[in-house]
C-alpha positions as CSV (number, residue, x, y, z in Angstrom):
1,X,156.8,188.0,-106.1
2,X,157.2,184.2,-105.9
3,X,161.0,184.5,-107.0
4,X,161.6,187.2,-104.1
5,X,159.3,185.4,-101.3
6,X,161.1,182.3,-102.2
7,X,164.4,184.3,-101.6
8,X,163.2,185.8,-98.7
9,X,162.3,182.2,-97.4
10,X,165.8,181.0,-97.6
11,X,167.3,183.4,-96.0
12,X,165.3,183.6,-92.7
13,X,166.7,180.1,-91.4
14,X,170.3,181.1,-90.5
15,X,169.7,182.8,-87.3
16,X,168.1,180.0,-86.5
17,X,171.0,177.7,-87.4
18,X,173.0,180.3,-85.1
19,X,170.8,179.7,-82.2
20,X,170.7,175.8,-82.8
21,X,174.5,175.7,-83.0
22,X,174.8,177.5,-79.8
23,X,172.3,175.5,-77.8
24,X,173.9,172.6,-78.5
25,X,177.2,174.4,-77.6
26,X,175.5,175.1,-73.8
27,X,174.0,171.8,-73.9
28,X,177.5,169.6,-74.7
29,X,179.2,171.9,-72.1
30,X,176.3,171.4,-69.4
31,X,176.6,167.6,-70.0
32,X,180.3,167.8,-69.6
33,X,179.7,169.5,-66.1
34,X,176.9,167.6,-65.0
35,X,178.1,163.8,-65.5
36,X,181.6,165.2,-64.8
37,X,179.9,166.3,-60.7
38,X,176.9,163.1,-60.9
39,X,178.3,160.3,-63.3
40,X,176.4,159.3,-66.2
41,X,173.4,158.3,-64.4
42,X,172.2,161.9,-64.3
43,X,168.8,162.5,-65.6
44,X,168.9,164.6,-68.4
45,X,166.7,167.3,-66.6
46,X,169.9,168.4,-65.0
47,X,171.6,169.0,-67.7
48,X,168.7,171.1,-69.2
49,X,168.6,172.3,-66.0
50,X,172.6,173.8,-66.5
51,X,172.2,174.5,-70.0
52,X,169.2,176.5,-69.2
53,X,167.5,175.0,-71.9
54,X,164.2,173.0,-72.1
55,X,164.5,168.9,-71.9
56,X,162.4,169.1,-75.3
57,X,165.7,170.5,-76.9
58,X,168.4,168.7,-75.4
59,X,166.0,165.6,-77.0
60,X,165.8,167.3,-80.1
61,X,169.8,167.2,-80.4
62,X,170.1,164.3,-79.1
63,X,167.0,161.6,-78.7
64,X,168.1,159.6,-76.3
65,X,170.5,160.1,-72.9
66,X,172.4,157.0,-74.3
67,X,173.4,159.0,-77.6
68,X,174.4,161.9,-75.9
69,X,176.6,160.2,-73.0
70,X,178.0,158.3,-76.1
71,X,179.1,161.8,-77.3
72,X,180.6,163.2,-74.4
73,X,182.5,159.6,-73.5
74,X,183.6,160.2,-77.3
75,X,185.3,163.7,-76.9
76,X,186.6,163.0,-73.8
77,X,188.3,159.5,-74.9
78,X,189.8,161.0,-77.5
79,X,191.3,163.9,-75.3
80,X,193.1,161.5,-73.2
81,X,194.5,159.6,-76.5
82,X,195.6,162.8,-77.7
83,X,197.4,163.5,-74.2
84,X,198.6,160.1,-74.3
85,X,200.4,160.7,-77.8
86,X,202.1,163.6,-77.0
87,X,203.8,162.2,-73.7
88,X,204.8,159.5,-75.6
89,X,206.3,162.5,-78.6
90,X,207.5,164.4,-75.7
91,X,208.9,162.4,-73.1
92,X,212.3,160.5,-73.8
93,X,212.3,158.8,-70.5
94,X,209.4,156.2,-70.4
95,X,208.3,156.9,-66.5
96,X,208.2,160.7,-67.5
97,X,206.1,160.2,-70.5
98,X,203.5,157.7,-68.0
99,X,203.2,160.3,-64.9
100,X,202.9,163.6,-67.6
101,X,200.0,161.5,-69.1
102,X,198.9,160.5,-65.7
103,X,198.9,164.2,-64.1
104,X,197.8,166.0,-67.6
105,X,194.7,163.6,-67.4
106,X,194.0,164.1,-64.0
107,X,194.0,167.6,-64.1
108,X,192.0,168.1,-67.4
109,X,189.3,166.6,-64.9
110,X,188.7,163.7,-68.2
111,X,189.3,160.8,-65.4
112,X,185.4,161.8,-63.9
113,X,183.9,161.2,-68.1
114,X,185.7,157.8,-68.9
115,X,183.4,155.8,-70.7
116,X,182.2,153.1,-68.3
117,X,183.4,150.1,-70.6
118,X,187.4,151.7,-69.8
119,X,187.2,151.2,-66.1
120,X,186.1,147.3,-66.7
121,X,188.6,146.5,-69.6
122,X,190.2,143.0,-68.3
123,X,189.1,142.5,-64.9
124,X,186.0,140.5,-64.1
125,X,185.6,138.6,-60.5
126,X,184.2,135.4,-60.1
127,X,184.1,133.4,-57.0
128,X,186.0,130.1,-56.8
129,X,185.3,127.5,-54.7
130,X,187.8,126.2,-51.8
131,X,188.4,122.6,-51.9
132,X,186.8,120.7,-49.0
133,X,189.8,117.9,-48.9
134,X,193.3,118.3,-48.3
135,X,194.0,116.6,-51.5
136,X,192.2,119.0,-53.6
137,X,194.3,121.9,-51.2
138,X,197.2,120.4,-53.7
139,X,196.4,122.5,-56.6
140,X,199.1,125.2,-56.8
141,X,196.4,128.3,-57.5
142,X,194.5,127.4,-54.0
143,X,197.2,126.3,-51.3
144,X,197.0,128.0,-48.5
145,X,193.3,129.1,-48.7
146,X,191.0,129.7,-45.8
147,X,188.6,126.9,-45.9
148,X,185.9,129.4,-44.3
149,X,185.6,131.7,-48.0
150,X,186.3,132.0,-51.6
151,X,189.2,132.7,-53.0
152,X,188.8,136.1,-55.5
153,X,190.6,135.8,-58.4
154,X,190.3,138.2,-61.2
155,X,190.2,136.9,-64.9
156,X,190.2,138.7,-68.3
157,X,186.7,140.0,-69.1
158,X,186.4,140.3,-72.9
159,X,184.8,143.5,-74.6
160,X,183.0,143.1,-77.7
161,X,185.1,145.1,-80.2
162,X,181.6,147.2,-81.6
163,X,181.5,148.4,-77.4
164,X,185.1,149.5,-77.5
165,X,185.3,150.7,-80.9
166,X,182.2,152.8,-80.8
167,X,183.6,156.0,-78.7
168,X,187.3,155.6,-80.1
169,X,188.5,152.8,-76.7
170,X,190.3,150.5,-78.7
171,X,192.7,153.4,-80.0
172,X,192.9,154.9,-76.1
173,X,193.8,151.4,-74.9
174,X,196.5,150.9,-77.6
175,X,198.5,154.7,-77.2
176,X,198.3,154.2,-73.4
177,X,199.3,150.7,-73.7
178,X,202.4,152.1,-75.0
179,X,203.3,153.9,-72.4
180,X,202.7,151.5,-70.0
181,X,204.9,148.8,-71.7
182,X,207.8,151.1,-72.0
183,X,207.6,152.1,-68.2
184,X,207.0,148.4,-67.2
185,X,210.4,147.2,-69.7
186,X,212.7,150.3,-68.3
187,X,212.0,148.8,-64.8
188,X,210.1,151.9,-63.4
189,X,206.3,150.4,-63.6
190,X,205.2,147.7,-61.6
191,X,205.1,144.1,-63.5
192,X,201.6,143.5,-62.8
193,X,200.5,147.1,-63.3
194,X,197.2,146.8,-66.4
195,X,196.4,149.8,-68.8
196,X,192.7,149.4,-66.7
197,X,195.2,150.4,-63.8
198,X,196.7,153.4,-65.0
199,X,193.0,154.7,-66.0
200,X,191.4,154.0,-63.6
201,X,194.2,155.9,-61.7
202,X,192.9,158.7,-63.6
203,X,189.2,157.9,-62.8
204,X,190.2,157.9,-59.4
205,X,192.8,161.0,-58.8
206,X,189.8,163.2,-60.3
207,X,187.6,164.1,-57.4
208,X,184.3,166.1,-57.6
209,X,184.7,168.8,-55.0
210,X,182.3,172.0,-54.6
211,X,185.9,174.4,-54.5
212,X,188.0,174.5,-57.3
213,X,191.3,175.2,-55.6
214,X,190.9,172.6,-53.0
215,X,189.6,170.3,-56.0
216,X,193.2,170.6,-57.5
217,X,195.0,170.5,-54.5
218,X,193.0,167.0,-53.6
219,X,193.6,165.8,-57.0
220,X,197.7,166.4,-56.9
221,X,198.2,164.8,-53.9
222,X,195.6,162.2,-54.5
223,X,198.0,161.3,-57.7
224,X,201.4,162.1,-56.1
225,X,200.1,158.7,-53.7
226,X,198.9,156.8,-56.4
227,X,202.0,157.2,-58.8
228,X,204.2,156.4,-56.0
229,X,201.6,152.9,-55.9
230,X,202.7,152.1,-59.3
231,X,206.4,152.9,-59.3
232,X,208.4,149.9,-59.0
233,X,210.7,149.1,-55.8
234,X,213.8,148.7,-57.6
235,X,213.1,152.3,-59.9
């Protein structure tokens, strides 16, 4: 009896593994649709809400809404290094390997679940002061600055390697920065064009819009713009 009841025991939790494997299935893709329309300051009520689930199990996957945007920021990172390698296995010519990245990306809708930390990779803006003499004017970085505001200049901001690391952005930055360089040395990018550029190209060709077909449509000629913005003059 004890032999068969413990058998019977062991048995009875797959179905349950079943269900919890396909809740977590609803709940990944209702997170997915949810920060993709709101960002990833949505409450996690709304994606219970999608998932038509209870909050009490989205928090049993996933126990805080840092650790399951880190998840999603994860997948979708390492979709667009995956897109990024096979433009660069693909695509002989280097501006042809950039925009297939660029338009693949954009129309996967990935650009709307970049990890924040991406979009601030080396820019940071600090005010400078203008000098107050004409003397100081003689510094080469501030001639010809209105004495009436600060001049804006962007500087390297520095990511702590843990931050990057932890949902795959290192390896992103480096296949995309690939890409970039080759465009930039065949003469078709821009010289001052930044990997942070060409992703947050992506972040910003990917518009949330209630329709799907006029999404695309916006998105396509939102990018058609933009790529023509990095091409260089003399390409």
């Amino acid at each position: 009896m004890t032999g068969a009841g413990a058998s019977g025991h062991t048995a009875r939790p797959a179905p349950l593994r079943v269900d919890a494997q396909r809740n977590l299935e609803h709940v990944l893709r209702a997170a997915r649709e949810v920060f993709g329309e709101l960002g990833y300051g949505a409450p996690m009520e709304d994606v219970a809400r999608r998932a038509r689930v209870g909050v009490g199990t989205v928090y049993r996957r996933f126990p805080s809404k840092d650790v399951l945007v880190r998840r999603i920021a994860q997948e979708e990172t390492a979709r667009l290094t995956e897109q990024a390698r096979t433009a660069l296995g693909q695509e002989d010519e280097p501006w042809s390997a950039l925009s297939r990245f660029l338009r693949t990306s954009v129309a996967s809708g990935a650009g709307r679940l970049l990890p924040p930390q991406v979009l601030r990779v080396g820019v940071d803006v600090e005010e400078v002061p203008v000098p107050a003499t004409p003397e100081d004017a003689r510094v080469p970085h501030q001639r010809g600055a209105s004495p009436q505001s600060g001049l804006r200049v962007v500087t390297p901001r520095a990511i702590p390697a843990a931050e990057l690391d932890d949902a795959g952005v290192s390896e992103l930055l480096e296949v995309v920065g690939r890409l970039v360089n080759r465009a930039r040395e065949a003469g078709e990018l821009r010289r001052d064009v930044t990997v942070a550029d060409v992703l947050l190209v992506i972040a910003t060709a990917a518009p949330s819009l209630p329709d799907a077909a006029q999404q695309t449509a916006a998105s396509a000629r939102l990018l058609d713009i933009l790529l023509e913005g990095l091409r260089s003059r003399q390409a």
